[in-house]
C-alpha positions as CSV (number, residue, x, y, z in Angstrom):
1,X,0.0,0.0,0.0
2,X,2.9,2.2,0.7
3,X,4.6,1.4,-2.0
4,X,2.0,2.4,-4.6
5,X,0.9,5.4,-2.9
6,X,4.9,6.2,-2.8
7,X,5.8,9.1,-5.9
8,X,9.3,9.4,-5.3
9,X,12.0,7.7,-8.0
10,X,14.0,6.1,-4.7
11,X,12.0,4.3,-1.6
12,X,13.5,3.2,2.0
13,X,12.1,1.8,5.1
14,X,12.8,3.1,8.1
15,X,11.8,1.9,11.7
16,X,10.5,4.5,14.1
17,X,12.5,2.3,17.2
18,X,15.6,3.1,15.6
19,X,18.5,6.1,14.8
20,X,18.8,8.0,11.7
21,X,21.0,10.7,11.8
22,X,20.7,13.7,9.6
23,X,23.3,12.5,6.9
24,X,21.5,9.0,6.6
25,X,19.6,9.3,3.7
26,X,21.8,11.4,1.4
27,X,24.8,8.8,2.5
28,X,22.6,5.9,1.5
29,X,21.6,7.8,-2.0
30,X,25.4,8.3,-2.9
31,X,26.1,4.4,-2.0
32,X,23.2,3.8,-4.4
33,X,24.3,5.7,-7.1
34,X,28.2,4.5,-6.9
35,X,27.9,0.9,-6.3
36,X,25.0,0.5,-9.4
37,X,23.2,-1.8,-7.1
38,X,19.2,-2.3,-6.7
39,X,19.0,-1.9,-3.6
40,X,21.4,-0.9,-0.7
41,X,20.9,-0.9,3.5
42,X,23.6,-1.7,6.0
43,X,24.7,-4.6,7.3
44,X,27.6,-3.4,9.7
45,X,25.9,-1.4,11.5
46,X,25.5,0.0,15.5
47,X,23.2,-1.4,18.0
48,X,21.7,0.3,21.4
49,X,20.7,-2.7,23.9
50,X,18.1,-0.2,26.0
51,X,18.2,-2.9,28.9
52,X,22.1,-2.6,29.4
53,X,22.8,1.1,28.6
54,X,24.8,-0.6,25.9
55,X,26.1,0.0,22.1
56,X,27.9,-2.9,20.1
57,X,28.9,-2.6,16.5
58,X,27.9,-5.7,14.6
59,X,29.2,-7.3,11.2
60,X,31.5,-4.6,11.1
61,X,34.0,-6.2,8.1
62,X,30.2,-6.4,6.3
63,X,30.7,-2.8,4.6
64,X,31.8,-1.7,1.6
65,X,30.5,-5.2,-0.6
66,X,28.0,-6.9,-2.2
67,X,25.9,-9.2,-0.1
68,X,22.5,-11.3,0.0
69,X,21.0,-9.4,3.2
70,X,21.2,-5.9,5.0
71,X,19.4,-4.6,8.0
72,X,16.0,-4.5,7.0
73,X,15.2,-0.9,8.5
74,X,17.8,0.5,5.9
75,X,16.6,-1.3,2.6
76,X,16.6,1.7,0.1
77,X,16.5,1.3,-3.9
78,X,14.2,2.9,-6.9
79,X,10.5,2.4,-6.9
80,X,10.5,0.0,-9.8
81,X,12.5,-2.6,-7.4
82,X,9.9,-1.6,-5.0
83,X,7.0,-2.4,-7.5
84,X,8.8,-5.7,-9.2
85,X,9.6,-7.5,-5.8
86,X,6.4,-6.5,-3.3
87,X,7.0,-7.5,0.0
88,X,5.0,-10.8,1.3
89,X,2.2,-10.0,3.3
90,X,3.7,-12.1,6.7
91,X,4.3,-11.6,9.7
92,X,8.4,-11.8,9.6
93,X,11.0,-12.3,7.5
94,X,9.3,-9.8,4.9
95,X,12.7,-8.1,4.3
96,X,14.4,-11.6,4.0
97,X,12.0,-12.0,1.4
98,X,12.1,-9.2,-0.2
99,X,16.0,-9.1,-0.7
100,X,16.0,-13.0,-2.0
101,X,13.6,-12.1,-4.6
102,X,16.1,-9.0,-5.9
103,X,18.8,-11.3,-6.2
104,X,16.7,-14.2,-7.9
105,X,15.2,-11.8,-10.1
106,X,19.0,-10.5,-11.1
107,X,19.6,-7.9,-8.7
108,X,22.1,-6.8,-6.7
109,X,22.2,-5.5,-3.0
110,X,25.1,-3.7,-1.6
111,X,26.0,-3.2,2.2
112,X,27.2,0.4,2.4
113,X,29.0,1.9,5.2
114,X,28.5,1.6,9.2
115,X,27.3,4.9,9.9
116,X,24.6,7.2,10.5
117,X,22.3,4.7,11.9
118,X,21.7,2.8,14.9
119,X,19.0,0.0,15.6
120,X,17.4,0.5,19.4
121,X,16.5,-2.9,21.3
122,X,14.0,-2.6,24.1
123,X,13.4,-5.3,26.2
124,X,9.9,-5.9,24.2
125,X,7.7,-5.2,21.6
126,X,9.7,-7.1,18.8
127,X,8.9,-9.3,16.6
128,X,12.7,-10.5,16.1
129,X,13.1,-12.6,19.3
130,X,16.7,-12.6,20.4
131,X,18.4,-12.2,23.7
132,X,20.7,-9.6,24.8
133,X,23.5,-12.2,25.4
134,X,23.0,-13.5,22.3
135,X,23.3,-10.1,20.8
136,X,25.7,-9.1,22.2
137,X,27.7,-12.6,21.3
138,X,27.3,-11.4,17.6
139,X,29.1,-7.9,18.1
140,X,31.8,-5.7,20.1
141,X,30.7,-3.7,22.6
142,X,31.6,-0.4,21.9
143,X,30.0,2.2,24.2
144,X,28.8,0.8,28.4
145,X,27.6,3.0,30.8
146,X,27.6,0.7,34.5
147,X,24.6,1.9,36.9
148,X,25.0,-1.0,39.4
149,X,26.9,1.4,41.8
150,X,24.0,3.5,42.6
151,X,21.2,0.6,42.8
152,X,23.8,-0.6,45.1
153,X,24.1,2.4,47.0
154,X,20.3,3.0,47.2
155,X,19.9,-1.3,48.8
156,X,22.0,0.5,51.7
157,X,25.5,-0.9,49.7
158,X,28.7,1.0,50.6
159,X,31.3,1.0,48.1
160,X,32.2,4.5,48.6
161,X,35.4,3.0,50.6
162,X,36.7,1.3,47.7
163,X,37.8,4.6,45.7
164,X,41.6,2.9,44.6
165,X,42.1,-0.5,43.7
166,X,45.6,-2.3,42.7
167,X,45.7,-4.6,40.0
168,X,48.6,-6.7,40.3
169,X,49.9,-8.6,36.7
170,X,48.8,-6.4,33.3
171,X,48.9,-9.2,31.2
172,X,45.6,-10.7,29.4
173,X,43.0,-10.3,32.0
174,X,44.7,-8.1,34.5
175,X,45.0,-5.2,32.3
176,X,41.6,-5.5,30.6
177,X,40.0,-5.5,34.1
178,X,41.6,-2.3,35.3
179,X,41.1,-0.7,32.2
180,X,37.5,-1.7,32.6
181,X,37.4,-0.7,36.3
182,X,39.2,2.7,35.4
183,X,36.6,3.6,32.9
184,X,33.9,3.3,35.4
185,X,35.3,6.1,37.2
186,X,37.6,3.7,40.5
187,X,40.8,5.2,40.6
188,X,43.4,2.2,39.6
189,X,47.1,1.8,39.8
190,X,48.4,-1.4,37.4
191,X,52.0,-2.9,39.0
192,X,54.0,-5.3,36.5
193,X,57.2,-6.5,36.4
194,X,57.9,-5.3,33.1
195,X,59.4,-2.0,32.6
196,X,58.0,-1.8,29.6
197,X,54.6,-3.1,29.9
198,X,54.4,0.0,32.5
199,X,56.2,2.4,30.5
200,X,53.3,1.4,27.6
201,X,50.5,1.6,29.9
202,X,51.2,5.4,31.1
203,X,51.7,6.4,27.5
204,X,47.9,5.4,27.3
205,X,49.2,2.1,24.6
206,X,48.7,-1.5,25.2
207,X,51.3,-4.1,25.1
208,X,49.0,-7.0,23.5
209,X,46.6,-6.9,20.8
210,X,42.7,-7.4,22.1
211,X,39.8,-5.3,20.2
212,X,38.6,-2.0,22.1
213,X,41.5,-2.6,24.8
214,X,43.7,0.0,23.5
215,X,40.5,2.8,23.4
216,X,39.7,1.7,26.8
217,X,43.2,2.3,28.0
218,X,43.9,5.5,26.3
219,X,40.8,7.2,27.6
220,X,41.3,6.0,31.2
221,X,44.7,7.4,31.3
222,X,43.9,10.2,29.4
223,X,41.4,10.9,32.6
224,X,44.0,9.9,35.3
225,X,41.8,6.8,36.1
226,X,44.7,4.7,35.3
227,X,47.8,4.4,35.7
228,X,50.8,1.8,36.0
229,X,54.4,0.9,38.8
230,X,56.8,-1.6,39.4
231,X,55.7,-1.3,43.0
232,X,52.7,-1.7,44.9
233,X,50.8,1.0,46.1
234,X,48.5,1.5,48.9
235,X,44.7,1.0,47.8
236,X,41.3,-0.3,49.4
237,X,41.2,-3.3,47.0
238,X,44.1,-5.2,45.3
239,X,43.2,-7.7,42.5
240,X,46.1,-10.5,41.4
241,X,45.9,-11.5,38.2
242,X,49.3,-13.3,38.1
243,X,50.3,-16.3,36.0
244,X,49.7,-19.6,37.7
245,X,52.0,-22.3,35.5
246,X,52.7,-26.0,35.5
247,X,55.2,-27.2,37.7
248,X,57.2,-30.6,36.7
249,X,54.5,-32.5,39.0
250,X,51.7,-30.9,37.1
251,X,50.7,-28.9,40.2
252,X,49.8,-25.6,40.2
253,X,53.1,-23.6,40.4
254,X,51.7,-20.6,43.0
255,X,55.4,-18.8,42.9
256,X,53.5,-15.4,41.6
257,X,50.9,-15.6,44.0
258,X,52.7,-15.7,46.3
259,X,55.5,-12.9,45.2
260,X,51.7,-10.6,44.7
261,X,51.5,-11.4,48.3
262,X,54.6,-10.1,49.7
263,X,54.3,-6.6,48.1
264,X,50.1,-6.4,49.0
265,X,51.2,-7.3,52.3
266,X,53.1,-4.1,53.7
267,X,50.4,-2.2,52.7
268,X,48.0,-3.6,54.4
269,X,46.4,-2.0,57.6
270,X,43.2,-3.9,57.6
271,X,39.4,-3.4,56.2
272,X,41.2,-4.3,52.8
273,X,40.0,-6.5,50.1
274,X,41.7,-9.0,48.1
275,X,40.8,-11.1,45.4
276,X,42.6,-13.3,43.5
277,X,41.8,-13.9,39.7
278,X,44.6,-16.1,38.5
279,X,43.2,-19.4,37.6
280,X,44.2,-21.7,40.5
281,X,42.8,-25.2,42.1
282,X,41.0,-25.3,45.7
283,X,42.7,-24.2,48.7
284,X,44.9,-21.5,46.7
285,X,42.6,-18.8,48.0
286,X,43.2,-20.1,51.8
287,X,47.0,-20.2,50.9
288,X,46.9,-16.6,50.0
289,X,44.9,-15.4,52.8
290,X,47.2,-17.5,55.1
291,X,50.5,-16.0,53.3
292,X,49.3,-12.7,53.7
293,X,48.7,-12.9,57.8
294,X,52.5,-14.6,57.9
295,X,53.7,-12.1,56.5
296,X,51.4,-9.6,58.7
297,X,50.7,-11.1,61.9
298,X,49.3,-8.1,63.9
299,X,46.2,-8.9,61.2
300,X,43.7,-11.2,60.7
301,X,41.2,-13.4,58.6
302,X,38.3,-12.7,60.8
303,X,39.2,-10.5,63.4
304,X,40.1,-12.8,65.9
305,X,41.6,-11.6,69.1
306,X,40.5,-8.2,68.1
307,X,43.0,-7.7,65.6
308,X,41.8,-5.6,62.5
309,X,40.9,-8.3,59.4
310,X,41.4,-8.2,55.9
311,X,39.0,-9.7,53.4
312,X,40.2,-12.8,50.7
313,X,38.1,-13.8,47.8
314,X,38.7,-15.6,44.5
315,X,36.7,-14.1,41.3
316,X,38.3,-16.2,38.7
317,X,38.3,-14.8,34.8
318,X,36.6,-17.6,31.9
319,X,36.9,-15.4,29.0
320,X,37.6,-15.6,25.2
321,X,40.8,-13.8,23.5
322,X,39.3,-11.1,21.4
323,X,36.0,-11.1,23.3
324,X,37.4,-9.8,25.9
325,X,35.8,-6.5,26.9
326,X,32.7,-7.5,26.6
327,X,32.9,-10.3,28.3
328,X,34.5,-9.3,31.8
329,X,31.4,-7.3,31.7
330,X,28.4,-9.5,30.6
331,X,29.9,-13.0,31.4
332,X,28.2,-14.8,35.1
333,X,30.7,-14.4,37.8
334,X,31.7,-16.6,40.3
335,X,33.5,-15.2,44.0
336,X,34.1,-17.2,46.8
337,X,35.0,-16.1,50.0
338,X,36.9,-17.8,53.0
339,X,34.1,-16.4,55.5
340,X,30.3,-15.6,54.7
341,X,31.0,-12.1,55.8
342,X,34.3,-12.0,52.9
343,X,31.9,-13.1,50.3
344,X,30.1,-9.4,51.0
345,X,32.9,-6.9,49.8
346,X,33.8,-9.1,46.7
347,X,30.6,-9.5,45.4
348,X,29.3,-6.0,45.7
349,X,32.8,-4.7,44.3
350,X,32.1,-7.1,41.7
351,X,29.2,-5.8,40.6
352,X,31.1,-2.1,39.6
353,X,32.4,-3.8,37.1
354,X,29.9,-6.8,35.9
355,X,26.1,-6.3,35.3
356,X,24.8,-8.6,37.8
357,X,22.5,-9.8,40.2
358,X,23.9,-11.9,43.0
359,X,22.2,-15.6,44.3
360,X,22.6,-16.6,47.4
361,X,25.9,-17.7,48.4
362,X,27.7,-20.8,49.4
363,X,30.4,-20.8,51.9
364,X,33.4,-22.7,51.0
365,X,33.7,-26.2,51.6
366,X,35.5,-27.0,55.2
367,X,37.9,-29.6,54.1
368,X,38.3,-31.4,50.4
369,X,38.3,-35.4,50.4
370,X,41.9,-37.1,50.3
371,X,41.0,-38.5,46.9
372,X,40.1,-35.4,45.3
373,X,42.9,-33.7,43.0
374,X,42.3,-31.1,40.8
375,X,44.0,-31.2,37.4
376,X,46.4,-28.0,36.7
377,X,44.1,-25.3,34.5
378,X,40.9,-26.5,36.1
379,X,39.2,-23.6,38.5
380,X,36.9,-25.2,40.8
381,X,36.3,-22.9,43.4
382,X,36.5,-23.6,47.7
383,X,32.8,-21.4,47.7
384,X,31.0,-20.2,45.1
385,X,28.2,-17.5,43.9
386,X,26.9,-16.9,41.1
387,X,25.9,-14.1,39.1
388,X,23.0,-14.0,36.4
């Protein structure tokens, strides 16, 4: 009906959910006119996930080419195409359709550039049924705005204590996480023992190649959210991220850990939190809190004798090289605690950082079986929680 009541030489659809910008429609006539296609639309394009306060880019090597499908909000060519292929009077898939019968009919369609649109998802009212996770799985997460310190805040959570946090190893996840952590406005100090994994990190550049790392980092150190020492400072949280190799027995090698340890533990005056990240089998997480109180005796695990206590937690990292940022943010989490009141701290600190809603927890089992032995690699945690 639209179509023939239409007098214009070139049609589009549009969806009133979505983003146009004011360039869109002379952007998508010039990709019509230089690419000689039928029809044209986008299918890199940007996406708006209204439920998360997040924008991914998806497809975005799908620009610039000739393809069988585009975003069916975008579809734009002459009338006549409009006229020859009508769209199927169905319920879905009309734009499928619509661009199949182009092609069979000896058309072309053309995917033009990514920009001057973006597609809105609300959590309903679409026909197109697809979870966030799923989306979300199918681009990179450019743009996230975290709101899960003030619903904290206003559920009588205080977090305003933990203002700088330590992250101890910048390698593959300890770098990501305080860039991550740093962007959401925690003030966070990155300690290596490479010179020049530090030296990078204050110029705002990234030692290792993992998508939207590097934009992370520069605009966190370009706001002095983030910055990077061979030592360890003083801070209200310290996360290890440390390797955690083999040794010759196939046994978790816990050398790092420990060496983390011994410069967290000077600092330390009590009320602190620490969480260890590296991948490591049951009991490592007792080992560290036990290290740390060797080391600083006048402290404690929970405040025995009156002696101020310090709080140990393990939050291990199950994430995909070059997913990455969006998945420290989006993947479940899992913290354990040595003591129900340690699994508190970590899991609302947690929550800065990860959008997520906490289940009830599970203290940590007492004491682990003779038998049981826990392959090197394989993170199966003393307590758990999880986060969906």
């Amino acid at each position: 009906m639209c179509v023939a009541a239409a007098a214009g030489q070139v049609l589009t659809k549009m969806d009133d959910d979505d983003f146009y910008a004011a360039d869109y429609l002379s952007d998508q006539l010039f990709a019509l006119d230089y690419s000689g296609a039928d029809v044209v639309g986008k299918q890199a394009h940007y996406m708006y996930l209204a439920d998360r306060n997040a924008t991914l880019l998806r497809f975005p090597e799908r620009e610039h080419r000739y393809t069988r499908t585009v975003m069916g909000p975008t579809i734009m060519g002459s009338a006549d195409v409009f006229r020859s292929s009508p769209f199927a009077a169905v319920g879905s898939g009309e734009d499928t359709r619509f661009l199949g019968d182009v092609i069979a009919g000896g058309g072309a369609v053309y995917a033009s550039d990514r920009f001057n649109y973006c597609q809105q998802r609300t959590s309903a009212g679409h026909t197109w049924k697809i979870s966030d996770a799923e989306l979300l799985a199918s681009g990179v997460l450019k743009f996230l705005e975290i709101t899960e310190i003030k619903s904290l805040s206003e559920r009588g959570y205080s977090l305003n204590t933990i203002e700088t946090v330590a992250v101890i190893g910048l390698g593959y996840i300890g770098l990501p996480t305080a860039a991550i952590l740093a962007g959401n406005g925690i003030h966070v100090i990155g300690v290596d023992v490479n010179p020049d994994t530090v030296e990078s990190v204050n110029r705002g550049e990234v030692p290792f190649v993992e998508p939207d790392l590097a934009s992370y980092v520069a605009g966190a150190v370009s706001q002095h959210k983030l910055s990077a020492s061979t030592e360890t400072p003083t801070a209200q949280a310290y996360i290890v991220a440390v390797p955690t190799p083999f040794n010759a027995d196939h046994t978790a090698d816990v050398t790092y850990i420990k060496a983390a340890a011994r410069g967290i533990a000077p600092k330390l005056v009590g009320g602190e939190l620490v969480i260890l990240e590296s991948t490591s089998p049951p009991g490592t997480t007792q080992l560290l809190g036990d290290y740390l109180i060797s080391l600083r005796p006048d402290l404690s695990l929970d405040g025995a004798d009156g002696k101020p206590s310090i709080h140990v937690a393990h939050c291990p990292e199950r994430v995909l090289p070059g997913r990455i940022m969006i998945e420290l943010v989006t993947n479940d989490r899992i913290v354990g605690g040595l003591t129900p009141r340690q699994l508190s701290s970590p899991r609302h600190f947690t929550q800065c950082s990860a959008r997520a809603r906490s289940s009830s927890p599970m203290q940590r089992r007492r004491k682990w079986p003779s038998w049981w032995r826990i392959p090197t690699g394989t993170s199966i945690l003393p307590s758990r929680m999880s986060f969906r």
